[in-house]
C-alpha positions as CSV (number, residue, x, y, z in Angstrom):
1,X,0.0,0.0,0.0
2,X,2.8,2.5,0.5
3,X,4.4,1.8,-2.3
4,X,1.3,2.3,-4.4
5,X,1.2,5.9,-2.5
6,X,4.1,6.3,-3.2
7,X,4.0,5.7,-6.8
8,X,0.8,7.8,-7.4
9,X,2.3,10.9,-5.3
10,X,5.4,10.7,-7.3
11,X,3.5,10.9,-10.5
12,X,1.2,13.9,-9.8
13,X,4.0,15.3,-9.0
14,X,6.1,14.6,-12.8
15,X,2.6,15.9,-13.6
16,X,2.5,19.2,-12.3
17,X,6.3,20.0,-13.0
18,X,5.8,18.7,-16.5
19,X,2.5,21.0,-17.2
20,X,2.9,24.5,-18.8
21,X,1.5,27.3,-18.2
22,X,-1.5,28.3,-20.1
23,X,-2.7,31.4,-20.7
24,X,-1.6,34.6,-20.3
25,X,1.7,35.5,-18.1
26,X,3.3,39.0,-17.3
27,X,6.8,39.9,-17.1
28,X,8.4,42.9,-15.9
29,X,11.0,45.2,-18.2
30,X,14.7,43.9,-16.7
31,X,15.4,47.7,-16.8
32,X,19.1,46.5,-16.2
33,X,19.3,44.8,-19.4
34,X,17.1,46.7,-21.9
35,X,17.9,49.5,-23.6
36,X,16.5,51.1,-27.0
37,X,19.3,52.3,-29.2
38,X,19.2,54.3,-32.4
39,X,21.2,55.2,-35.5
40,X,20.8,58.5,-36.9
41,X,22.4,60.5,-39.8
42,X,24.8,63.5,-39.6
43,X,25.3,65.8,-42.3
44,X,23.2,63.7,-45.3
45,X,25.3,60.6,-45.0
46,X,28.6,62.3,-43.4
47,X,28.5,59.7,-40.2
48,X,26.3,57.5,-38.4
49,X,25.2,58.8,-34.9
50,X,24.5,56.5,-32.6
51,X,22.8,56.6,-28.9
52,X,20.5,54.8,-26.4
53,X,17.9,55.3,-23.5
54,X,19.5,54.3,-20.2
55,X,16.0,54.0,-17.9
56,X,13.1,51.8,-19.6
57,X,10.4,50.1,-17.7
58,X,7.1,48.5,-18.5
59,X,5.4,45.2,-19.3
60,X,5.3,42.2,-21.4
61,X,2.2,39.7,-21.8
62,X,2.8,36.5,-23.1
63,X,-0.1,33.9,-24.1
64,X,2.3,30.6,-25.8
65,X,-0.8,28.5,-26.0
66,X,-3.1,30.8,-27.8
67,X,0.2,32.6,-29.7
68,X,-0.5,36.0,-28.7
69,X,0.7,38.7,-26.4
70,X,1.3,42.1,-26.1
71,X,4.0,44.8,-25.3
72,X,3.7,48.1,-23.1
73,X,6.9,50.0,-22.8
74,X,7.5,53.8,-21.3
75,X,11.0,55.1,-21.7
76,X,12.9,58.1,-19.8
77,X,13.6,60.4,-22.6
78,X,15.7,62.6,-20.6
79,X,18.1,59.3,-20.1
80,X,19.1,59.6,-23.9
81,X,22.6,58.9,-24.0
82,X,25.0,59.6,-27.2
83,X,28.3,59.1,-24.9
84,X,28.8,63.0,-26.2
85,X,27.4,65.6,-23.6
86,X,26.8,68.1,-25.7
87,X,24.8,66.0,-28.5
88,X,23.1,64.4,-25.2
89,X,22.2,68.4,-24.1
90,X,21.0,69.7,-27.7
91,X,18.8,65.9,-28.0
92,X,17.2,66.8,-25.1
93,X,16.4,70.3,-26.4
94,X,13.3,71.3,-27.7
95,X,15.1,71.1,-31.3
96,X,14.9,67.7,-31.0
97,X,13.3,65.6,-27.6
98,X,12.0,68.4,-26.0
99,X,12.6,66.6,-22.9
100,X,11.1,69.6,-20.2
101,X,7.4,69.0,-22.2
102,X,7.5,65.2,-23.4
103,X,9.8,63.6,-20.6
104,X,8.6,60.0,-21.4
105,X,8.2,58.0,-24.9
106,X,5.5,54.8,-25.0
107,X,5.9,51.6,-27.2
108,X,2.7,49.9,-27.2
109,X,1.7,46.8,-29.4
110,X,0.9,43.2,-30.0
111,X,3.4,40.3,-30.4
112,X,2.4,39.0,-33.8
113,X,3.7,36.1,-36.3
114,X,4.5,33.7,-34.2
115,X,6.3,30.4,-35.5
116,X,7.7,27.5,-33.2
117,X,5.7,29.1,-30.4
118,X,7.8,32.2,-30.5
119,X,6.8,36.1,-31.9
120,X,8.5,37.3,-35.0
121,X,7.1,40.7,-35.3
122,X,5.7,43.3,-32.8
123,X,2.8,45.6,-34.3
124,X,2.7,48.8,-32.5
125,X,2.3,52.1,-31.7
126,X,5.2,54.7,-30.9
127,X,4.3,57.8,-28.9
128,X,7.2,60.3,-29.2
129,X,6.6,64.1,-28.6
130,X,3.2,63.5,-27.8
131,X,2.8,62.2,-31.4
132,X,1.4,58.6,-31.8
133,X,2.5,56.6,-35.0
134,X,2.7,53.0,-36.1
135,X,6.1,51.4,-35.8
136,X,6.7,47.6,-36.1
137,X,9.3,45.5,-34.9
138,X,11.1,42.8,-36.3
139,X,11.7,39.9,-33.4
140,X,15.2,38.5,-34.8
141,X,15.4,36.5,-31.6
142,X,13.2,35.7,-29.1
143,X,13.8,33.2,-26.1
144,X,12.5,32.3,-22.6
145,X,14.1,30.0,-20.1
146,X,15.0,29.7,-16.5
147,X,17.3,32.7,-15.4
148,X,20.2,30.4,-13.5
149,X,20.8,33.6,-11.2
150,X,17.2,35.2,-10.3
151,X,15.4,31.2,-10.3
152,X,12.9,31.9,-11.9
153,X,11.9,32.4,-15.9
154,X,13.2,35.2,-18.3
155,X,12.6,36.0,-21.6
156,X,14.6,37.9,-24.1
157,X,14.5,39.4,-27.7
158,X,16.3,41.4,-30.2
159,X,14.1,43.9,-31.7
160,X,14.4,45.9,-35.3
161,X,12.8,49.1,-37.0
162,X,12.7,52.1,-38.8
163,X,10.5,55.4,-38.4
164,X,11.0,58.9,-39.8
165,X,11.6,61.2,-37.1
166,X,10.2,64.2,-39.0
167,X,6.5,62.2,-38.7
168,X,6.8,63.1,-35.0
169,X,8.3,66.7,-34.9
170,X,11.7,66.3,-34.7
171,X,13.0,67.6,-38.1
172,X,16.3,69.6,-36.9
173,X,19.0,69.3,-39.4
174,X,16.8,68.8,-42.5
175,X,17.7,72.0,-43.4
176,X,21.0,70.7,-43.7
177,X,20.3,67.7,-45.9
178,X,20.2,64.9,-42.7
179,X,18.3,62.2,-43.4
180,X,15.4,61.4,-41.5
181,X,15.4,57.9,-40.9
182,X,16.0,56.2,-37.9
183,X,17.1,52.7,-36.9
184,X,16.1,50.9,-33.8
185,X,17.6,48.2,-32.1
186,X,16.3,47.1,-28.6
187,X,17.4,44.2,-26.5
188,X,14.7,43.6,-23.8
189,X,15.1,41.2,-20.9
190,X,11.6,40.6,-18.8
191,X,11.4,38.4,-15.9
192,X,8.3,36.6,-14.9
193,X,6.3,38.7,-12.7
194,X,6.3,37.1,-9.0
């Protein structure tokens, strides 16, 4: 008889390990280990600037069985970062960020495309000087597994995309013949929300 028990404890419990999780989970923004960065022309194709956001929080939603999810990010715009402080001063400026007014950009969408269980594409909205336009994503990576430090589950992508930054206000330098395009790439850590 205790061996049966035995037996039949031991197997509920391979059971529950072995289950996933269905529906919907929420992970919180690592804000250690994401950070938007951007590409942006100087002088019509003289040099590529580059720069990131160093404070980003926010949520992500994911739903493996039903292949869905969704994406809410708010970044700090006055934690741009060029490594330059006087490009970081003037981005902040109201030729460009206008920081004092708009002191926070939003990314808002839905995880889209998915094949083998994981998103390839994020269809959003980017809110940027008060201005909302579509911007998607490109997911060139995507992964979740169990973080080997924090013991419990983390997922992670590397994120692509274009937008012109005149659609949003922020056409300094045009004059000059810069180019308006700008390139995204995000990493994004976000653990599993306790």
């Amino acid at each position: 008889m205790r061996n049966r028990m035995a037996i039949l404890v031991g197997l509920a419990c391979a059971a529950t390990a072995s289950a996933e999780v269905t529906g919907p989970v929420t992970y919180n923004i690592d804000p250690e280990h994401t950070y938007p960065s951007f590409e942006a022309d100087h002088m019509g194709g003289l040099s590529t600037w580059r720069g990131k956001f160093n404070t980003t929080t926010g949520t992500i939603v994911l739903d493996r069985q039903a292949q869905t999810g969704t994406v809410d990010i708010t970044i700090d715009t006055t934690s741009v970062d060029f490594g330059h402080d006087g490009m970081n001063d003037h981005a902040k400026s109201p030729d460009m960020l206008d920081v004092a007014q708009y002191p926070t950009a939003t990314y808002t969408g839905k995880l889209v495309d998915f094949k083998d269980g994981a998103p390839t594409a994020v269809e959003g909205t980017l809110t940027l000087r008060g201005v909302s336009k579509p911007v998607k994503l490109e997911i060139r990576r995507f992964l979740c597994k169990q973080h080997p430090m924090r013991g419990k589950e983390v997922c992670g992508a590397d994120a692509h995309g274009t937008f012109n930054r005149a659609d949003f206000g922020i056409d300094y330098g045009k004059q000059f013949g810069f180019l308006m395009d700008i390139g995204l790439a995000i990493q994004v850590e976000a653990l599993i929300a306790d």
